[in-house]
N, C-alpha and C positions, 0 to 999 in steps of 0.2 A: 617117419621111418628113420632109425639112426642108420648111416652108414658111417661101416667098418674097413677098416682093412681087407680084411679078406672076400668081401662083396665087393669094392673097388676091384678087387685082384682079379674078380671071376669077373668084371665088368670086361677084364682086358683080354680075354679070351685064350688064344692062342700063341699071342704072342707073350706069353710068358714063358719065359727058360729057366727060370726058378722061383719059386713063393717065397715070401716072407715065413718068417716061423712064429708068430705069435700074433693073433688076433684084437684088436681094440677099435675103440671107437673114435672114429675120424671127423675133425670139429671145423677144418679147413683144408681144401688143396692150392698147391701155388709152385710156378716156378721163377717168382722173382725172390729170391731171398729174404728182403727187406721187407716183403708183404706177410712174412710166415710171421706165426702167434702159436701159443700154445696149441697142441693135438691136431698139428699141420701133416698131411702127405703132401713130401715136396716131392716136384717131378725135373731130374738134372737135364735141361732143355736146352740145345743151344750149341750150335760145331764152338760157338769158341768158351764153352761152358768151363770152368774152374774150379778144380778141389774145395777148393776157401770160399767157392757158393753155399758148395752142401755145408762146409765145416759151419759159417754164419746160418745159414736155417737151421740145424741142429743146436744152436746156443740159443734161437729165438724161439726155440721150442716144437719143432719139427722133431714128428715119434718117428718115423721108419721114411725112405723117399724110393723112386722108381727110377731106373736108370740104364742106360744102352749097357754098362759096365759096371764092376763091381769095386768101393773104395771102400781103403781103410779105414773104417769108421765106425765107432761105437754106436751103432743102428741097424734095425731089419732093414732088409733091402730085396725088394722084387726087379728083377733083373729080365727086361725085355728087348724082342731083337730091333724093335723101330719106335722109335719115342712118339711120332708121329700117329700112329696107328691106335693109343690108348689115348692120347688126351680129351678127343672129342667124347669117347663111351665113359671115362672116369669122370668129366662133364656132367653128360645126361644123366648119371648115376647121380651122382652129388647133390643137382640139384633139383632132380624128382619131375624130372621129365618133362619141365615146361613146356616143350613145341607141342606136345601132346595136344596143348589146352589153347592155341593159338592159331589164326591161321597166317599162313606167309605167303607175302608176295616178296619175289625175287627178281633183280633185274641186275642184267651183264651186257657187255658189248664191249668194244675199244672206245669210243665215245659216248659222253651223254648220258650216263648212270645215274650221275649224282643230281641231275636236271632234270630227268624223270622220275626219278626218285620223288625229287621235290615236292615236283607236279602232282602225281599220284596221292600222295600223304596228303596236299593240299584241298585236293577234289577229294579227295576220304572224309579229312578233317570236317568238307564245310555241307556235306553228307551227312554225318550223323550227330553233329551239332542242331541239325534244325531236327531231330529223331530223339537229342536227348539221351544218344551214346556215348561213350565212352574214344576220345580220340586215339590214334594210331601209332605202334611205339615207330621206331624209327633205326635204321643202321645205315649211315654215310659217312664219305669221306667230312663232309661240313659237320654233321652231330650224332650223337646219339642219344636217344628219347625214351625211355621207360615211363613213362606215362604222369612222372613227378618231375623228376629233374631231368634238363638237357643239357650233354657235355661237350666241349670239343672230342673232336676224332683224334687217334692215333694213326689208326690203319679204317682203310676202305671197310674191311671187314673182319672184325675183332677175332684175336685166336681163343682156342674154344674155351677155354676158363672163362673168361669176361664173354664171350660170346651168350654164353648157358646161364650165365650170370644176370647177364644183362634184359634174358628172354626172365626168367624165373620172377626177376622185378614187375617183368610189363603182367607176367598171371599175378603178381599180387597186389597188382595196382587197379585189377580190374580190365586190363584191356583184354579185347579179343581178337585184333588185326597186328600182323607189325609188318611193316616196306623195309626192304634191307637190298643194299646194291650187295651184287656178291662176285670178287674178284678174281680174276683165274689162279691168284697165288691160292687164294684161301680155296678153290675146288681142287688145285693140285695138290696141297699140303696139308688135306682133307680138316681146316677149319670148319666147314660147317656137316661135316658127316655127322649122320642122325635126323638131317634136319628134311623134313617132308612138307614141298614147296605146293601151296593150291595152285600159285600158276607162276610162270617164270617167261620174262620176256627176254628176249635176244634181238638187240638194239643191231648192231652191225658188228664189221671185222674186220682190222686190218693188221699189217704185221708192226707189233712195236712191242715191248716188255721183253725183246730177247737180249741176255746177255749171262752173263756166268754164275750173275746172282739171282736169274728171275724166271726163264726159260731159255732152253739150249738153242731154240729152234721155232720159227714160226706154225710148224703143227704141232710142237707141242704146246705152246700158246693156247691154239685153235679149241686143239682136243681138250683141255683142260676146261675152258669155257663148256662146250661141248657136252661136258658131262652133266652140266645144270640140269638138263632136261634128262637125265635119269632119277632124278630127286623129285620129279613132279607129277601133279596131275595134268596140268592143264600146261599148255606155251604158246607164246603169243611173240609171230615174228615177224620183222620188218621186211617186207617185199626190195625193200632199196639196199638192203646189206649183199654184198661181194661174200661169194660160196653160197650163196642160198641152198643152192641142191644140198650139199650136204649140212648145211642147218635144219633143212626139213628131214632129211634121213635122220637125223641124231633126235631131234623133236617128235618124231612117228614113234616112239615108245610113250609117248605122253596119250592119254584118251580121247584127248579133243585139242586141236590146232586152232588158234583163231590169226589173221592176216591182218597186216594195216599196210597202206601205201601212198604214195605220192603220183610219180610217174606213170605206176604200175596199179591203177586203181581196179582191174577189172577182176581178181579174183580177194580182192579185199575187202574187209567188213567192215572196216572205218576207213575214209580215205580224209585227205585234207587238201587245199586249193589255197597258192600264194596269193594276197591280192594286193594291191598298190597299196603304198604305206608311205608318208613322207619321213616319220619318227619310226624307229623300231620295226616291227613285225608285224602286216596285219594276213588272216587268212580264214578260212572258212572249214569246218571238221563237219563231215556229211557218214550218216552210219543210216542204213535203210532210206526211210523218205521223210529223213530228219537231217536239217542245215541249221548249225551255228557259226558266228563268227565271233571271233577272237582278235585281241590286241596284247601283243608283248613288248616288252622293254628294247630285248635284246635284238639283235641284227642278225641276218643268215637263215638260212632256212632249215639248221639242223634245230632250232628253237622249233619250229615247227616241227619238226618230226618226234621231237623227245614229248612235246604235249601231246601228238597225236597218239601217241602209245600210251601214256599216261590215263586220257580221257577212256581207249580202247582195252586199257586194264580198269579201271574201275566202271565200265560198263559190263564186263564179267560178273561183278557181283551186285547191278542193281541200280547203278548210279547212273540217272538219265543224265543224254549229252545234253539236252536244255540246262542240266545245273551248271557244267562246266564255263561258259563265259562268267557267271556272277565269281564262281571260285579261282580263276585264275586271269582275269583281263587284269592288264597292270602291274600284274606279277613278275616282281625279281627275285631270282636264285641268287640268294647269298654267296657273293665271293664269286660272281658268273657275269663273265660282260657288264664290269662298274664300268658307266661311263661318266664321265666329266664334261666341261665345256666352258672353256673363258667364257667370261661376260662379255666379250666382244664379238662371239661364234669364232675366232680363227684358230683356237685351237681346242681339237677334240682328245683326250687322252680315254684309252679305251684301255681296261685292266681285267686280265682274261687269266685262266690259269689255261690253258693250250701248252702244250708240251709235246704234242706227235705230228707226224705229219699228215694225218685225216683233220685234226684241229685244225693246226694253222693254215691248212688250206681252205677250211672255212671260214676262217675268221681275215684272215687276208683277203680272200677274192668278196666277203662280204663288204667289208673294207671300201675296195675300189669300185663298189658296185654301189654304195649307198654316199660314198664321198671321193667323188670322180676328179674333181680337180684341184684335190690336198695334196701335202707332198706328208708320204705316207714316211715316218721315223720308228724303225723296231728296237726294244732294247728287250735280249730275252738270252738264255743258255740253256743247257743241258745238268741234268744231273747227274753226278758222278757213279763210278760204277755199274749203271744199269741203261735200256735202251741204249744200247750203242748202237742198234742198228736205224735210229729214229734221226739221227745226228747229221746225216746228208740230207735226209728229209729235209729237217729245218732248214738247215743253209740255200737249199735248192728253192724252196718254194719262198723264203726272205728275199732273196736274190731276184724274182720274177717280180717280185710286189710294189718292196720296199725299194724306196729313195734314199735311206742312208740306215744302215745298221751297228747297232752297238752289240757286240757281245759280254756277257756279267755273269757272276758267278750264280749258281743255283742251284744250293745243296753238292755241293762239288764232293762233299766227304771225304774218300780216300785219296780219292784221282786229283791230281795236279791240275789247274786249270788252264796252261797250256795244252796240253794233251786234248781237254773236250773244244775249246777253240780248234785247234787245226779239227779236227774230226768235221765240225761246221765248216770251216772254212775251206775246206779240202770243194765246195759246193758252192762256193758264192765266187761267179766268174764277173759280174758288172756291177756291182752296187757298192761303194765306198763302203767300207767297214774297221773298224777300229774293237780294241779288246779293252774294257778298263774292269779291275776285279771287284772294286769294291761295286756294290749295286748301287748306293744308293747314289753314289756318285756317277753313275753311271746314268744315274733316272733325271739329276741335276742338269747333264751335260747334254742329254736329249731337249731337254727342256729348254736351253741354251742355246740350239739349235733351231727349234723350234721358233723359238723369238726371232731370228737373225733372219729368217724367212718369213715370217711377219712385215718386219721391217723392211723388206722386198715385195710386199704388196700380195703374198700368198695367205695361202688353210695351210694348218697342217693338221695330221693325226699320228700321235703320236702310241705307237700299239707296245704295252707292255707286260710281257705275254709270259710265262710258267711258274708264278708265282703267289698270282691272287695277292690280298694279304693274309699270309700266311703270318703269324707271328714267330718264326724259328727257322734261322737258317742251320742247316746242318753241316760242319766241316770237320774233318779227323775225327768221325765218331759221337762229336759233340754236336746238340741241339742248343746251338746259341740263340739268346735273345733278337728280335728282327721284328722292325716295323711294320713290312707290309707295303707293296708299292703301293697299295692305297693310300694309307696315311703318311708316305713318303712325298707322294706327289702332291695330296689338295694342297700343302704352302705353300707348294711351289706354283700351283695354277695361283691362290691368293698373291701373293706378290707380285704374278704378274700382272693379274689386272688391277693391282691399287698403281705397276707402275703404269702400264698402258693406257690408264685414264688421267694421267697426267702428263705427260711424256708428249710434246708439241713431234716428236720425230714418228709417232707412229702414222700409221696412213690412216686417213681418215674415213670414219665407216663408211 
């Protein structure tokens, strides 16, 4: 089917306050400039958008564009009241409907998306690989998967050009499934409208993503998530998430509910049971008068609960929980709880992307729960501009944990990094803390530390926590080049033990 202009236009319903005047055939749409190519509708997108966007897509070949306002410029222009409200239906238009011919599983919560996610696509993957199907596209913060190639992520969950894009690949690649985490920016800033979920779980909630650029407010946070389950058939929720009542009221539009729990096993369809583990995670997922047990990598018990939802979504469509230990024992989530360890065991470095205060409260009390007589080192910050209200979190729950805290820049962008220091620090009443901005020096100096306490005959662990390795820090706008505390750290573990194995002063094993 060719789309046109004026089919795009009618795509946009009502919110059109003026049509274009002349009809043609549309060969691309785009609101990045530099993407546009001959027979583009560009769409001017963006509070800090620029005359000299539209004026460069018009020289690269852009016939007519859409826009909150109307500019001088040799081009039709359909002129609508909220830029927001067309992008996703000019999408499904464009690209011929793909969700239609797919089905989606969705998952939201404050924590644990990207983990489940995993999980899920994992136990899919090893599903219908022994069936001789077709594997499962994918949308996470870690990658994006169309059924050929996997990318890094930009965003959690793409805006809808590359969204519709990205589905349109996975029908022509043959798939029939795709797992997408879906974020409350992207239900608020209606990214995935259009999109009709088989089933949608709601991991948990807490209050974090409020700030001037992300949400006003913690119900609006809430609501936003919230709406997932108008998009769905099916929902599948966590008995242990805070507000439950009203996650089941928002969910009671969905046709069938299904439960998972821990604590709370009695009204739940899958539950799971911690059991003694010396390494990592062990526990047991019981669904009817069916018991497996499982081993994971990672530490704490929200590993467990992101599997149990994981195996409790793909037993929705068929996938016995016998498969799930072959498909996930062993299993690490890229960029999720790297752990490390000198060759000597005295120092553990644990590399987390944790950023709120539901993370690090699990990943610190898991911490002091699985290495009880380490002297625990955090080096972590805040990112600029947004969660501000996550910011005493950190500080507070560092401050209860942690034996000595660094604070370091992460993703600071507009904001000064004095400013998100005090904000943490306004929160940390007894545990020495020091500010240094650059990270990586920051990651050296814990390290540093970490020895010096060595040499005093202790463990340490070293928790270095809202960054993963990411490869990009972002400051004033720009997405600079960045290692990664992962591959920041292993030389620094390497050096230590080429010194500590020769080195007559360290204590002996």
């Amino acid at each position: 089917m060719t789309v046109t202009l004026f089919s795009l236009q009618q795509a946009m319903g009502e919110h059109v306050l003026e049509g274009a005047q002349k009809d043609r055939p549309i060969q691309a749409i785009a609101y990045d400039s530099k993407k546009v190519t001959a027979g583009t509708l560009f769409f001017c997108k963006g509070k800090n958008f620029k005359k000299a966007y539209l004026e460069e897509a018009l020289h690269r070949g852009a016939v007519a564009y859409v826009s909150e306002q109307a500019y001088q410029v040799d081009a039709d222009c359909i002129l609508v009241d909220n830029m927001r409200h067309v992008l996703a239906p000019c999408a499904r238009l464009f690209y011929g409907n793909p969700q239609d011919a797919l089905r989606l599983f969705a998952i939201t919560g404050t924590k644990g998306k990207t983990s489940t996610a995993w999980y899920l696509r994992t136990i899919l993957n090893a599903h219908y690989v022994k069936r001789n199907l077709p594997p499962v596209g994918f949308m996470s913060s870690i990658s994006m998967f169309d059924g050929t190639d996997e990318q890094s992520s930009v965003l959690t969950t793409p805006e809808p050009f590359e969204l519709y894009a990205l589905l349109a690949r996975c029908v022509a690649n043959g798939l029939h499934d795709v797992v997408m985490e879906v974020s409350s920016q992207a239900l608020k800033y209606e990214r995935t409208a259009g999109l009709h979920f088989a089933l949608a779980a709601f991991l948990n909630i807490s209050p974090d993503h409020v700030s001037p650029i992300e949400h006003p407010s913690f119900t609006d946070y809430f609501q936003s998530k919230l709406s997932l389950f108008s998009q769905a058939d099916e929902a599948l929720i966590n008995l242990e998430s805070d507000h439950l009542a009203e996650i089941e009221s928002a969910a009671s539009s969905c046709r069938k509910i299904y439960h998972v729990g821990v604590h709370d096993q009695s009204n739940a369809d899958m539950t799971a049971t911690l059991l003694p583990s010396e390494e990592g995670i062990a526990f047991s997922l019981q669904a009817k008068d069916e018991t497996v047990t499982l081993h994971l990598p990672e530490i704490g018990p929200y590993a467990m609960q992101n599997a149990l939802v994981a195996a409790a979504m793909a037993g929705t469509v068929g996938v016995d929980l016998s498969e799930v230990p072959s498909a996930l024992d062993g299993m690490h989530v890229p960029g999720r709880m790297d752990v490390l360890r000198s060759m000597d065991g005295r120092i553990t470095v644990i590399v987390d992307l944790a950023h709120n205060g539901v993370s690090f409260e699990a990943i610190f009390s898991a911490v002091k729960k699985q290495y009880p007589k380490h002297e625990v080192i955090a080096v972590f910050g805040s990112a600029g501009g947004k969660g501000l209200n996550r910011r005493k979190d950190l500080g507070r729950i560092a401050d209860r944990y942690a034996d000595r805290i660094l604070l370091t820049m992460e993703d600071p962008n507009f904001e000064p990094l004095p400013a998100i220091y005090h904000d943490i620090q306004e929160a940390i009443v007894h545990t020495p803390v020091e500010t240094v901005d650059d990270r990586r020096e920051a990651i050296a100096r814990a390290m540093t530390y970490a020895t010096e306490q060595v040499r005093k005959g202790k463990k340490c662990v070293l928790l270095l926590l809202g960054k993963g390795n990411e490869p990009k820090m972002r400051i004033d706008g720009v997405a600079y080049p960045f290692e990664g505390d992962l591959s920041i750290v292993r030389p620094l573990l390497n050096a230590y033990d080429k010194t500590s194995a020769k080195d007559p002063n360290f204590p002996a094993l």
